[in-house]
C-alpha positions as CSV (number, residue, x, y, z in Angstrom):
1,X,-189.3,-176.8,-25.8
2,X,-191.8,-177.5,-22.9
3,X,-194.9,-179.9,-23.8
4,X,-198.0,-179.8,-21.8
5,X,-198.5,-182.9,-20.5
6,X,-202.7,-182.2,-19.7
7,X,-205.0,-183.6,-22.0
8,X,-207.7,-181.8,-23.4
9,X,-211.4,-182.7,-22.5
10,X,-213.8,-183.6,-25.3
11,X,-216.5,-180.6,-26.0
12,X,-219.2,-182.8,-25.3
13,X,-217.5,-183.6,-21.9
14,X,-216.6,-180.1,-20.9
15,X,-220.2,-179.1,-21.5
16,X,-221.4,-181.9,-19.3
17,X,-219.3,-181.1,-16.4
18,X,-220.3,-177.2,-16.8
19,X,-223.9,-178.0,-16.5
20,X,-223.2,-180.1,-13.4
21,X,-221.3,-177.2,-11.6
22,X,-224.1,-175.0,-13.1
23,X,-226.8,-176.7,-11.0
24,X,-227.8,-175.1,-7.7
25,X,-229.8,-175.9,-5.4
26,X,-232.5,-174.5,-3.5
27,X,-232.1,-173.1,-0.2
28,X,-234.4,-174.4,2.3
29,X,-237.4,-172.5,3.4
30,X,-236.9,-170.8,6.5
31,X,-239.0,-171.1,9.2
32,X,-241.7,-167.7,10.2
33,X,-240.1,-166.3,13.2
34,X,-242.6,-164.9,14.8
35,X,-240.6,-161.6,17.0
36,X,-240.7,-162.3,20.4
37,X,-243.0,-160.4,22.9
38,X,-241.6,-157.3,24.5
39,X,-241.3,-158.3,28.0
40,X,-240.9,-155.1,30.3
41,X,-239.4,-155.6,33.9
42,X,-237.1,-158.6,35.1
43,X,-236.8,-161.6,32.6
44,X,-239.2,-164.7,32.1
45,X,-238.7,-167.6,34.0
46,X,-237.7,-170.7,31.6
47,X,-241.5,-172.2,30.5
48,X,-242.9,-169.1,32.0
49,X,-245.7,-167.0,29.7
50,X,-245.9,-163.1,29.9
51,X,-248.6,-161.9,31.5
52,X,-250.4,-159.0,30.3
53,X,-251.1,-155.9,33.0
54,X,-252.6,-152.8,32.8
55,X,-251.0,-150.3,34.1
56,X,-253.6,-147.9,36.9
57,X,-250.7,-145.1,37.2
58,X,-247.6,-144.1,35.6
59,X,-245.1,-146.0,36.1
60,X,-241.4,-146.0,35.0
61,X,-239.4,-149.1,34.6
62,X,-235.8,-149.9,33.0
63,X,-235.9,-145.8,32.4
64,X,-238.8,-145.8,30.3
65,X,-242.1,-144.0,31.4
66,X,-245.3,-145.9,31.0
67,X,-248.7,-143.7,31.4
68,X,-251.9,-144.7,33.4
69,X,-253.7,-147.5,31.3
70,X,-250.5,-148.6,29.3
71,X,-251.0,-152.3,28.8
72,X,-247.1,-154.2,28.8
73,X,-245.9,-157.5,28.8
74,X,-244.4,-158.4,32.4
75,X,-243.4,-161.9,33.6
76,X,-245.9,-163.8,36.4
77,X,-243.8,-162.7,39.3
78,X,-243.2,-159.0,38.2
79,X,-247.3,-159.2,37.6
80,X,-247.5,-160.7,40.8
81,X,-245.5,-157.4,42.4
82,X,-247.0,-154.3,40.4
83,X,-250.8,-155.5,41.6
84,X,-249.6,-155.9,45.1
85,X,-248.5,-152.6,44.8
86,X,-251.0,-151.2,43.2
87,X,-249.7,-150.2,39.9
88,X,-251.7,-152.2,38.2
89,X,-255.3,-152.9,37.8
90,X,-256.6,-156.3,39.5
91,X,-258.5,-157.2,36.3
């Protein structure tokens, strides 16, 4: 006959060790991420802010049709361009 060599663990013990496991902890808080801008046109420079343009007529960029007086998100240099060439309003 096979004996079971394990011992049992006292009630008070086996209680003790269930309310460790039991114990979880809290998650920390995550941080607001605020969504990014929608930056229309070629990408942001690295430390570079978007600049916002509105548009004087329509204008279609990455396939997608922007009216006269649509105010986007463009990067300085695309800015730069779209006033240049007069698809944007100088103010």
């Amino acid at each position: 006959m096979a004996t079971n060599s394990t011992t049992k663990k006292p009630a008070a013990d086996a209680a003790a060790a269930e309310s460790a496991e039991a114990v979880t902890e809290t998650a920390p808080a995550r941080p607001s991420h605020k969504p990014a801008p929608e930056v229309v046109g070629p990408a942001l420079a690295v430390g570079a802010e978007p600049i916002a343009v509105t548009l004087a007529h329509h204008h279609t960029i990455d396939g997608t049709g922007y009216p006269p007086g649509a105010k986007i998100l463009v990067s300085p240099d695309y800015a730069h361009r779209l006033r240049a060439q007069g698809y944007a309003t100088q103010a």
